[in-house]
C-alpha positions in Angstrom: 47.5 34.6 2.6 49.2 31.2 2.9 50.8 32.4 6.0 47.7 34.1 7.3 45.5 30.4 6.9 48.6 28.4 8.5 47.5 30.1 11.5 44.4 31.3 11.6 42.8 28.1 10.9 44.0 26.7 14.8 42.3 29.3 16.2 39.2 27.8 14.5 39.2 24.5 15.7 37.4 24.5 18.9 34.5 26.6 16.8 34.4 23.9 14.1 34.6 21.3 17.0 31.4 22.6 18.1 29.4 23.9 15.0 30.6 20.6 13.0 30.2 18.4 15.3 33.9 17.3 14.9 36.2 15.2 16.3 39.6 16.0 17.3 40.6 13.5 13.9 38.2 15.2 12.1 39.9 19.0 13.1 43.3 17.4 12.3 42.2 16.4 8.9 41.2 20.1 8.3 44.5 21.2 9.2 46.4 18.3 7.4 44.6 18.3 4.4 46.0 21.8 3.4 49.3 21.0 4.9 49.5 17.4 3.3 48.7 18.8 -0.5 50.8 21.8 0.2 54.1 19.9 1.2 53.4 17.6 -1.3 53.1 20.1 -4.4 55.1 23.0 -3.1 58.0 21.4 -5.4 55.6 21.1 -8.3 54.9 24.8 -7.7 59.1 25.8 -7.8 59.6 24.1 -10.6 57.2 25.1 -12.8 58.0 28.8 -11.7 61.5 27.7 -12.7 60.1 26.6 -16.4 56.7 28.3 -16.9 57.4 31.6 -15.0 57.9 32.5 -11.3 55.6 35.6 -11.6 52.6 34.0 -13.7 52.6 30.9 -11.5 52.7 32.7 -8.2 49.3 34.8 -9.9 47.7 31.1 -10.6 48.3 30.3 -7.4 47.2 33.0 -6.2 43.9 33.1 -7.8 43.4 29.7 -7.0 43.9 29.9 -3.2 41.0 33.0 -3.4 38.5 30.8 -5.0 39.1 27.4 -2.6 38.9 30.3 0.7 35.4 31.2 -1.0 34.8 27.4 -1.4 36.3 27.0 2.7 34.4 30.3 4.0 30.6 28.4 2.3 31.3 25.1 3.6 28.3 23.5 5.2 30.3 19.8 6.5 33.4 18.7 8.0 34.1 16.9 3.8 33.5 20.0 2.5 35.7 21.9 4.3 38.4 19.3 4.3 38.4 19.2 0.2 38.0 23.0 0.3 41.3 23.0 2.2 43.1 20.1 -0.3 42.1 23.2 -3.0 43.9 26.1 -0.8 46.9 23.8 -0.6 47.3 23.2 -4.8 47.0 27.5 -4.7 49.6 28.2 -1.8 51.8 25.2 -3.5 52.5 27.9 -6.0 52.3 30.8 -4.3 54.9 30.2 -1.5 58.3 28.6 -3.5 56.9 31.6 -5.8 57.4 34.4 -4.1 60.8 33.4 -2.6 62.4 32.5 -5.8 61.3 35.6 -7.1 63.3 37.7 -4.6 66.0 35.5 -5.3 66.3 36.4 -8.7 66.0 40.2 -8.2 68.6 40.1 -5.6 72.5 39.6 -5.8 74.3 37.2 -2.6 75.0 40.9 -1.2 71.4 41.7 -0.7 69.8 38.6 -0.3 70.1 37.9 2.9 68.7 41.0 3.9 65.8 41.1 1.3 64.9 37.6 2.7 64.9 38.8 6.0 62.3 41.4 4.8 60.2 38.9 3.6 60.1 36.8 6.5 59.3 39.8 8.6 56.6 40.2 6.5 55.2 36.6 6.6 55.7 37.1 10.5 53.8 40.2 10.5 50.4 38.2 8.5 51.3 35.1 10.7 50.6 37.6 13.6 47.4 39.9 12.0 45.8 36.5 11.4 45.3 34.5 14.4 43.9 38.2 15.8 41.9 39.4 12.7 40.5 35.7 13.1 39.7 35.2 16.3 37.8 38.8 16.3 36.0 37.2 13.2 35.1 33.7 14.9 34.1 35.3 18.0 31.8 38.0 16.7 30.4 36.7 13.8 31.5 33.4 12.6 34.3 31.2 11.7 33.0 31.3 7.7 34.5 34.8 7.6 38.5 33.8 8.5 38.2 31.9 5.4 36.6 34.5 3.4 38.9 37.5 4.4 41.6 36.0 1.9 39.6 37.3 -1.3 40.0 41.1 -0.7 44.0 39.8 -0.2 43.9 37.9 -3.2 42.6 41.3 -5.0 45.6 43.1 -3.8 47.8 40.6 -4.1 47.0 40.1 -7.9 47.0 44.2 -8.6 50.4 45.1 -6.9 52.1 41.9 -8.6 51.1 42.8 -12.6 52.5 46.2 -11.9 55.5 45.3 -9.7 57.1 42.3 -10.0 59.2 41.6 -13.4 59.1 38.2 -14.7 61.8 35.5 -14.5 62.5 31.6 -15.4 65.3 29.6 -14.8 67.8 29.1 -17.7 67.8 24.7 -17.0 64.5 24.4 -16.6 62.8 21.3 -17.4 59.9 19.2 -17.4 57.9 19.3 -14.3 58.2 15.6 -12.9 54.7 14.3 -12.6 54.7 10.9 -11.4 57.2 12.2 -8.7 54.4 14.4 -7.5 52.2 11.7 -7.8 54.3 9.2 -5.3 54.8 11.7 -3.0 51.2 12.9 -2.4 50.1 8.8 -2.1 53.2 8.8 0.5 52.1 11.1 2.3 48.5 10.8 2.6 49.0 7.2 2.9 51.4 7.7 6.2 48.9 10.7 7.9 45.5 9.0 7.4 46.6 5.6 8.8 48.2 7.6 11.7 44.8 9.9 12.2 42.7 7.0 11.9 44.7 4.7 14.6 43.4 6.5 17.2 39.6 5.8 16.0 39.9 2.2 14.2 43.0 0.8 16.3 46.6 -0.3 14.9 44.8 -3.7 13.8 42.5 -2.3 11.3 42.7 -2.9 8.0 42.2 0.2 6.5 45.2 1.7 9.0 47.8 -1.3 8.3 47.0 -0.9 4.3 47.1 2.5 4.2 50.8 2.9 6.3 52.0 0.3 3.7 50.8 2.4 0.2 52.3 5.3 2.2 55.5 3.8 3.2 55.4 2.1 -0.1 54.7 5.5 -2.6 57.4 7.3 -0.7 60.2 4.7 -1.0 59.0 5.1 -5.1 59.3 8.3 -5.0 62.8 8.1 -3.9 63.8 6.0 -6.8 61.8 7.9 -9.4 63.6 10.6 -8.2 66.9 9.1 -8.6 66.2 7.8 -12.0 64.6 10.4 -13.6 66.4 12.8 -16.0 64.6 15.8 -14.6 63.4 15.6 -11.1 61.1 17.5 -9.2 63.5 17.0 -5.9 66.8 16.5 -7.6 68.9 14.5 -5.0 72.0 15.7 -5.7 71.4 19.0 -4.4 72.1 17.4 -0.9 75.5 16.9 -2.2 75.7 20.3 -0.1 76.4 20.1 3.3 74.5 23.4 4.2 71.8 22.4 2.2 71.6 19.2 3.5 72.0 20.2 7.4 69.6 23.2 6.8 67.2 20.7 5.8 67.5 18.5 8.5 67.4 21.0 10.6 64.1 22.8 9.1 62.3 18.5 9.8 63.3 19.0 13.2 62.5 22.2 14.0 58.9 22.6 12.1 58.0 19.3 13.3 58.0 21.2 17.1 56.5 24.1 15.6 53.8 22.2 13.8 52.0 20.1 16.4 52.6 23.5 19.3 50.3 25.7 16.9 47.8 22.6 16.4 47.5 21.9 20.3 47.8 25.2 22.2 44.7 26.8 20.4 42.9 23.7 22.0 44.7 24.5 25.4 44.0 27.8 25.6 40.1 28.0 24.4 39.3 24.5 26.3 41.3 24.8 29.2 42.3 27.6 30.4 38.8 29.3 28.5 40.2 32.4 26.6 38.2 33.6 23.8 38.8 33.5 20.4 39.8 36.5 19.9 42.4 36.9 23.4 43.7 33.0 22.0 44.8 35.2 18.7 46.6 37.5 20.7 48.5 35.3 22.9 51.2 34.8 20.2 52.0 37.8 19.4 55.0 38.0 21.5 56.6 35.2 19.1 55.2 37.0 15.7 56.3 40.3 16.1 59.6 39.6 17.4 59.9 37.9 14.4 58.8 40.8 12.6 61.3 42.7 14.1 64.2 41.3 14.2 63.6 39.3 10.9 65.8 42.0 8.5 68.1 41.8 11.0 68.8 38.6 12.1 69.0 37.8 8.0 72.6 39.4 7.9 74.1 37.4 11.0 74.6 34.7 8.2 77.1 37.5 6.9 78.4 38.4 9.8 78.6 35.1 12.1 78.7 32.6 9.4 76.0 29.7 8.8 76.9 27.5 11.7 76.1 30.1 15.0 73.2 31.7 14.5 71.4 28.2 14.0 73.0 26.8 17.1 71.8 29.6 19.1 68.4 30.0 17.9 67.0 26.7 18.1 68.3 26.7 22.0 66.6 29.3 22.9 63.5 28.2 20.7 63.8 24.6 23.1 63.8 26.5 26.2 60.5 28.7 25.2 58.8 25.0 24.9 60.2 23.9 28.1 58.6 27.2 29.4 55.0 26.5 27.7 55.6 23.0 29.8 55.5 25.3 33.2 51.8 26.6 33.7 48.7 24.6 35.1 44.7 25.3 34.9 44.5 29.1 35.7 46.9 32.0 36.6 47.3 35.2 34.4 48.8 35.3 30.7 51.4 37.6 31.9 52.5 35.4 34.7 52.3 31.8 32.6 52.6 31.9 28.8 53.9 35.9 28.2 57.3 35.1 29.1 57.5 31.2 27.2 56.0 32.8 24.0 59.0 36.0 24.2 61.4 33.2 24.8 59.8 31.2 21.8 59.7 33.9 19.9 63.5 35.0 19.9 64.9 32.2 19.4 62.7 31.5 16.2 63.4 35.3 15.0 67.5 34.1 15.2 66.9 31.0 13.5 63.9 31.6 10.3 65.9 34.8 8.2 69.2 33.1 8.7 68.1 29.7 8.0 66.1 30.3 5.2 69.1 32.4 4.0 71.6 29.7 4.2 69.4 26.9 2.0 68.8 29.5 -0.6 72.8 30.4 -0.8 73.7 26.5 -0.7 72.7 26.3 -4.6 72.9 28.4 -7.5 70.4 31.3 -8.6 69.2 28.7 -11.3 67.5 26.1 -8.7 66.1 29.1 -6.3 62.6 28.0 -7.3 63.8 23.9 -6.8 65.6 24.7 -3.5 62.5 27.2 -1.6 59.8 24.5 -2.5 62.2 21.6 -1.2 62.6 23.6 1.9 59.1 24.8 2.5 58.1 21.0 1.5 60.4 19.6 4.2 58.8 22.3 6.7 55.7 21.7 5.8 55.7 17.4 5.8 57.2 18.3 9.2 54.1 19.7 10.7 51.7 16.9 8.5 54.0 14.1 10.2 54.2 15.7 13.4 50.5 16.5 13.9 49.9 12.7 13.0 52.3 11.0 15.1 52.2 13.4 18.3 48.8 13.5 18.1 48.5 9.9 18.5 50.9 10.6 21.5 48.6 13.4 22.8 45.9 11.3 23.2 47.0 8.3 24.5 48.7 10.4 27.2 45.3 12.9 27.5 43.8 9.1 28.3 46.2 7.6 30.2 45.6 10.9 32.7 41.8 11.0 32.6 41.6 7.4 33.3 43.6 7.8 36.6 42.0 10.9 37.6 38.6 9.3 37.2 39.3 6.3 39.3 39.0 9.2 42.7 35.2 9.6 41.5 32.5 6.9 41.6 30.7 6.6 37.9 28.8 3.8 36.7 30.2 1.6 33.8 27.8 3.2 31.4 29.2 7.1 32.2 32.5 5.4 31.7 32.0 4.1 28.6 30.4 7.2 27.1 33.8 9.4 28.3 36.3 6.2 27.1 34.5 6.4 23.4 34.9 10.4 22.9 38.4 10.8 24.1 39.6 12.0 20.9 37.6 15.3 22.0 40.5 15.9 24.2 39.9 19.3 25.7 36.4 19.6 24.0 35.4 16.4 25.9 32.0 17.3 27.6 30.5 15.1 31.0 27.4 13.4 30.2 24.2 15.0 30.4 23.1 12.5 33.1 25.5 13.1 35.8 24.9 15.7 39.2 26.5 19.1 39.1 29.0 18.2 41.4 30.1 15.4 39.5 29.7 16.4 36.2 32.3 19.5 37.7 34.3 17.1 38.7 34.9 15.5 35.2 35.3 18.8 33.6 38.4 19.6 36.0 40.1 16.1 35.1 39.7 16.2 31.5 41.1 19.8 31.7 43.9 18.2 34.1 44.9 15.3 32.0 44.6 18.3 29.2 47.6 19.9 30.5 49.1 16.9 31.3 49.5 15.5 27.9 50.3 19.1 26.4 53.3 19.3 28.8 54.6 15.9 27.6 54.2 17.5 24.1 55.6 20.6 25.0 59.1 18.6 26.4 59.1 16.5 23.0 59.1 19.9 21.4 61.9 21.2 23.1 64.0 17.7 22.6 63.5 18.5 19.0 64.7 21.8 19.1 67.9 20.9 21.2 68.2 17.6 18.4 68.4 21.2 15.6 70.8 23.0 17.3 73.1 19.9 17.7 72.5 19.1 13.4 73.6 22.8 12.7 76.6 21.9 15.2 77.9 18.9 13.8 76.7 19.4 9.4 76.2 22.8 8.8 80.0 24.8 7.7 80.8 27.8 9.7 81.7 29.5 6.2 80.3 32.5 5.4 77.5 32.4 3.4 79.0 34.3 0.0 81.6 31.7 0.4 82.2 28.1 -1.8 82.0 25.8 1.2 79.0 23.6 1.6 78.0 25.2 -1.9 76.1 22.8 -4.3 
C-alpha cells in the first residue's frame, strides 16, 4: 500500500489539477505532505517496532493508513486531501521500517540478502500494479477510487499478518525519542513549505524567509538532540560505518533523482505529449517489472561481487536512462522515445535497490534492523520531499524562462500576458486565455508544451548528474568487502 500510493498518487495530479482547481504548488503539497510526515516519522515507526513490537506496530500502521485512504478517497478540497495525506504518512511511517525489520529478524546474513531481494520485488511488483490499476480508476471513474482501493489491501494485509508473521522486539530497545521527532518534522516542513511557496510569494516574503529559518533552525536541533540524548531516534554513531554511511549517501543522491522524475513525468506525459491516465500508468512498467525481476537476484550480487560494484554499476546505468528521458520532443511513439529510457532506467535501478538496501541492513547488527531501515527509508524519502521542493522551483523558472522567449514570436496584448505570467505555476496544465483566436490560442498551447519539455530535459540531466554523483560515493566510501564480512561493520 505504501508503495502502491508513492506512485499512484502522480498519476493523479493532472486530474486533481483540474477537478481541484489546483495549482502546481498546490499538487506538490499533496505529494509532499505524505512524503514530508513519512520521512520524518519512519524512524519513530523502527524504533518503536524495536521496543513495542515490529509485528503489532506494522498492524497499527497498517490500519491507520486504511482509514486516512478512506479519509483521502472522500475528500472534497485541495486541505482536505493534503491533511488526509499527512494521516497516510503517520500509517506507512510504521508500516514500511516494519515490514523490513521484520524479515530481518527471521532471516540469518545467509539468507538475507536474498529474502530482501524478494521483498523489493515485491514492492516493485505494487509500485507497477498501481500507477496502472490507478490510472484505469482515474480515467473511468474517478480519481476518489485510487485512494480508496487501499482498504480491501489493508483487509488482507491485516488477515495474512495475525496468522503469519511471528512477533519480534529488539533486545536494547529504548524510549522512542520524542522531541527528536519533533525537530525533525518542524525541519522539514519548515525547509519544503518556504521552498513551495517561493515560487508563489517570492524569496522576499516573510512567510518564505521565516519559515527556511525554523526549518534550517529545527534541523540543526535535531542534530544536537540527537547527539545528546541517551536514546536517540537516529543514533549517530551508527555512521561510524563506512557502508552505512556511503549507502546512505548514496540512497540522498539517488532518491533525490528518482523523486522529482516520478513527480514531473506524470505532468509530461498527460499534458504534453496527451496520454491517458491509464496508458501514463503503463509507461513505467518497463522500470517496475525489471525490478521485479531481477530483484531476488540482483540481492545476492552483494555476496557474490561485494558491496562496492554492484552500486557503481547500477547508478551508471540508472544516469544514462535519465539522459535518455532528456532525448524525446512533443510527439513520436512510446516505443520509439521513452520505451527504451525507461528499460535503461529500469536496470540499472533493479542492480542497485536489492543490493543497496542489502548492504545498509548488513552494516549494523540484527538489534538496530528496525533503527537502520527507518533511517534509510527516512533519508530516501527526505530525498524526494527536498528534491520535489528545490527542482521544482528549478522547473519552473526554466518552464518560464522558455515560455517567455517563445512568446515574444507571437503578438499578445499586455493583458494576455499578464494572465499567462501569473499562472505559470500550471506548467503543463497552463491553459491560453479564453479571449484569444484559434490560431493564436494554438499557438500558446504548443509553447507552453515546448518550454514543458524544455524544462523537464534540464531536469532530466540534473537527474542523471545525481546518479553519476552515487556511483562515484559507492566508489570512493563504500568497502568492496563482502557483505558477511567485519569491514565497514557498525
Amino acid at each position: 500500500m505504501a508503495f502502491i500510493d508513492s506512485t499512484v498518487v502522480n498519476v493523479a495530479l493532472p486530474a486533481l489539477q483540474t477537478t481541484l482547481h489546483a495549482t502546481v504548488v498546490d499538487v506538490q503539497w499533496i505529494v509532499e505532505s505524505y512524503s514530508l510526515v513519512l520521512s520524518a516519522l519512519i524512524l519513530v515507526g523502527g524504533a518503536l517496532g524495536d521496543r513495542l513490537g515490529r509485528r503489532v506496530i506494522f498492524l497499527s500502521g497498517t490500519g491507520l493508513f486504511a482509514a486516512a485512504s478512506f479519509a483521502c478517497g472522500i475528500s472534497g478540497s485541495v486541505s482536505q486531501l493534503i491533511i488526509a495525506r499527512s494521516m497516510q504518512g503517520i500509517g506507512a511511517a510504521a508500516m514500511v521500517p516494519g515490514s523490513l525489520a521484520i524479515i530481518s529478524a527471521s532471516f540469518d546474513e545467509a539468507n538475507r540478502g536474498r529474502a530482501i531481494g524478494t521483498w523489493s520485488g515485491f514492492t516493485a511488483m505494487t509500485t507497477a500494479l498501481g500507477p496502472v490499476l490507478g490510472g484505469w480508476l482515474i480515467e473511468h471513474a474517478s480519481w476518489h477510487w485510487a485512494f480508496l482501493i487501499n482498504i480491501p489491501l489493508a483487509a488482507a494485509v491485516i488477515a495474512i499478518s495475525l496468522f503469519h508473521i511471528p512477533e519480534s522486539r529488539s533486545a536494547e530497545a529504548a524510549k522512542v525519542d520524542w522531541l527528536g521527532a519533533v525537530a525533525a518534522v518542524v525541519g522539514l516542513a519548515g525547509l519544503v513549505y518556504g521552498l513551495l511557496e517561493s515560487s508563489i510569494l517570492g524569496w522576499s516574503s516573510l512567510r518564505v524567509s521565516g519559515s527556511l529559518v525554523l526549518g534550517a533552525v529545527a534541523l540543526i536541533l535535531f542534530i544536537y538532540v540527537e547527539k545528546r540524548t541517551p536514546q536517540p531516534m537516529m543514533p549517530l554513531k551508527l555512521f561510524q560505518s563506512r557502508s552505512f554511511s556511503g549507502a546512505n549517501l548514496l540512497t540522498f543522491l539517488l532518491y533525490s533523482a528518482l523523486g522529482i522524475f516520478f513527480f514531473l513525468f506524470p505532468l509530461n506525459l498527460i499534458q504534453v505529449h496527451r496520454y491517458s491516465p491509464t496508458a501514463t500508468g503503463a509507461a513505467s512498467m518497463p522500470t517496475i517489472l525489471l525490478l521485479f525481476l531481477l530483484s531476488r537476484w540482483s540481492g545476492g550480487l552483494v555476496d557474490r561481487f561485494g558491496n562496492r560494484r554492484p552500486l557503481i554499476v547500477g547508478p551508471l546505468i540508472a544516469a544514462a536512462g535519465f539522459l535518455l528521458f532528456a532525448v524525446p520532443a512533443v510527439g513520436g511513439s512510446y516505443w520509439t522515445t521513452f520505451f527504451p529510457a525507461f528499460v535503461v532506467l529500469g536496470l540499472g535501478m533493479a542492480l542497485t535497490v536489492a543490493p543497496l538496501t542489502t548492504v545498509v541492513m548488513n552494516s549494523v547488527g540484527s538489534d538496530h534492523a528496525g533503527t537502520a531501515s527507518g533511517i534509510n527509508n527516512a533519508i530516501a524519502r527526505a530525498a524526494g520531499v527536498l528534491a520535489i521542493a528545490v527542482l521544482g522551483i528549478a522547473m519552473v523558472q526554466a518552464f518560464a524562462h522558455r515560455l517567455g522567449i517563445l512568446l515574444n514570436h507571437i503578438p499578445l496584448d499586455s493583458s494576455v500576458l499578464r494572465s499567462i505570467q501569473s499562472n505559470l505555476v500550471q506548467l503543463g496544465g497552463l491553459q491560453a486565455p479564453p479571449n484569444l483566436d484559434p490560431t493564436t490560442s494554438s499557438k500558446v498551447r504548443a509553447y507552453v508544451a515546448e518550454a514543458f519539455v524544455f524544462g523537464f530535459r534540464w531536469i532530466m540531466c540534473i537527474c542523471a548528474g545525481l546518479a553519476i554523483a552515487s556511483s562515484w560515493i559507492a566508489f570512493k566510501i563504500i568497502p568492496s568487502a563482502p557483505a558477511g564480512s567485519q569491514e565497514g561493520r557498525y
